[in-house]
N, C-alpha and C positions, 0 to 999 in steps of 0.2 A: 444447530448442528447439521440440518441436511442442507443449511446453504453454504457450508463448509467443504461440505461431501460432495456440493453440486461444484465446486469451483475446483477443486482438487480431479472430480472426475473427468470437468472440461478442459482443464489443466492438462488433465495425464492422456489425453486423446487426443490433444492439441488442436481441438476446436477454433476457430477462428471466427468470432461473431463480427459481422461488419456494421461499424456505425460511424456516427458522423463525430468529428473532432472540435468541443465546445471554442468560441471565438476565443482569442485572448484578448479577454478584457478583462477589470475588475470583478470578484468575486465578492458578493456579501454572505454572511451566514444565514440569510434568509433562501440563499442561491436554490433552488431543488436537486440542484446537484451535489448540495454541501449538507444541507436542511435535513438535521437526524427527524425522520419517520415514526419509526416506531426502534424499538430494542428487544432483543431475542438471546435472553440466560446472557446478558453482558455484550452483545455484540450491537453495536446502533447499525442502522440501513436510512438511505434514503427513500423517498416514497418510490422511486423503482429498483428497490430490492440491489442497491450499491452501497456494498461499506462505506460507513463513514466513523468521522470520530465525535467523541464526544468529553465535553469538561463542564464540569459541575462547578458551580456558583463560588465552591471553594479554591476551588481550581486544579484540584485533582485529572487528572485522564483519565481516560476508561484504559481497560487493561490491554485492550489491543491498540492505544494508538501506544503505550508501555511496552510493551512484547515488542512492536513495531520499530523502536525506538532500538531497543538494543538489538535485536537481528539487522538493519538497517546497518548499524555499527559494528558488527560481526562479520560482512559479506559486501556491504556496498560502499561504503564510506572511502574505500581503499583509492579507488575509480572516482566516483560521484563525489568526494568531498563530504565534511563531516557534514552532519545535519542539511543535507541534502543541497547543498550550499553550489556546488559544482565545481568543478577545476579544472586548470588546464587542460586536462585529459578527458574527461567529460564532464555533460553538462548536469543543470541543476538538476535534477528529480522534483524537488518541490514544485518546480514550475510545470515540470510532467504530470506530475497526480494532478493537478488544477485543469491543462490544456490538452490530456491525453484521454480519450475514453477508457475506463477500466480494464472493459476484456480488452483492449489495445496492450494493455498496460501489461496484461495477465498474458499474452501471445508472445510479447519483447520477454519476459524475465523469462518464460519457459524456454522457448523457440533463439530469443537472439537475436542480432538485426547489424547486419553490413549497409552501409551507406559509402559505395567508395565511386571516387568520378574527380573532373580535373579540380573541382576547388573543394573536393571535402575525402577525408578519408578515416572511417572511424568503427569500430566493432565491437557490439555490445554482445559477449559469449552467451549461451545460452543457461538456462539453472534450473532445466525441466529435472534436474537426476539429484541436483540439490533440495535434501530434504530441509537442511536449517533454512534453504531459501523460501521453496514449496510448500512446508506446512506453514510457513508462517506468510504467504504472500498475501492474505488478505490485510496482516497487520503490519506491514513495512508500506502498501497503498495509504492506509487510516494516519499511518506517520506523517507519511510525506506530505496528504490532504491536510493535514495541520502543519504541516511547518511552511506548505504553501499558502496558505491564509493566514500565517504569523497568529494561530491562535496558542500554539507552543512555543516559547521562544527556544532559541540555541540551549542545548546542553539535555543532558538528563533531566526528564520530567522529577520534579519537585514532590509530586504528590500522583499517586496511583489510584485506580479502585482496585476490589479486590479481584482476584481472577475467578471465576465462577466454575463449577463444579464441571458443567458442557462443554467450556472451554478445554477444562483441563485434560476431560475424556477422548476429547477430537484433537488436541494436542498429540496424547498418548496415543492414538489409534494410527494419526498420522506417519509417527514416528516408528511405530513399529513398537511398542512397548504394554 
């Protein structure tokens, strides 16, 4: 819950953390960038405290790359193409949660990002004021990190876990409820 609190408050101050943009190359699930750490009341992290997702032997998701999934589908899909897939109009996302640093990641959906010049011209609006986007940006990241390592295939996740009590609270709190 307070790494929630901590992303939402760097979120809402529009913090800009500078770091470096991992190569595009192949990813394994052993990646440290992928590689679930440890888990906090339902949320996995990587060993440097970055959402990630997680799926069980059964093949369930954990509830945020779930949540992730339909917010994703709510707000981004329209632009980005379903299941992060990309289209005409812009690109993949999945490929972004894999080749884009987090707060990178967390700076665009807040902030927004113009790219215009003689051979590109493209505008990603900002969703600092969006709460279906903001409370849920950690778990539309955990989506996309799965569906860019094809550990989700296309479509509605099949099997869930359940959503945990912290989650539900930091939901609600988020939300104003």
């Amino acid at each position: 819950m307070i790494r929630q609190g901590f992303s939402l408050v760097a979120v809402t101050a529009g913090l800009m953390v500078a770091s470096g943009v991992w190569a595009e190359t192949a990813h394994s699930m052993d990646d440290p960038n992928i590689a679930v750490s440890y888990e906090e009341d339902g949320r996995y992290y990587t060993e440097d405290d970055i959402p990630t997702f997680n799926i069980s032997e059964d093949g369930a998701v954990d509830w945020l790359t779930f949540s992730g999934f339909r917010r994703y589908h709510s707000e981004c899909h329209v632009c980005h193409g379903p299941d992060g897939e990309g289209s005409t109009y812009a690109p993949a996302l999945k490929k972004s949660a894999l080749t884009m640093d987090y707060y990178d990641f967390v700076d665009v959906a807040t902030n927004g990002r113009q790219k215009i010049g003689a051979a590109e011209n493209s505008v990603m609006p900002a969703f600092g004021t969006n709460l279906n986007v903001m409370c849920y940006l950690d778990d539309i990241y955990v989506y996309l990190k799965a569906r860019g390592m094809e550990a989700v295939p296309r479509g509605r996740p099949a099997k869930k876990a359940a959503k945990s009590d912290a989650i539900r609270e930091s939901e609600n709190a988020c939300m104003g409820m």
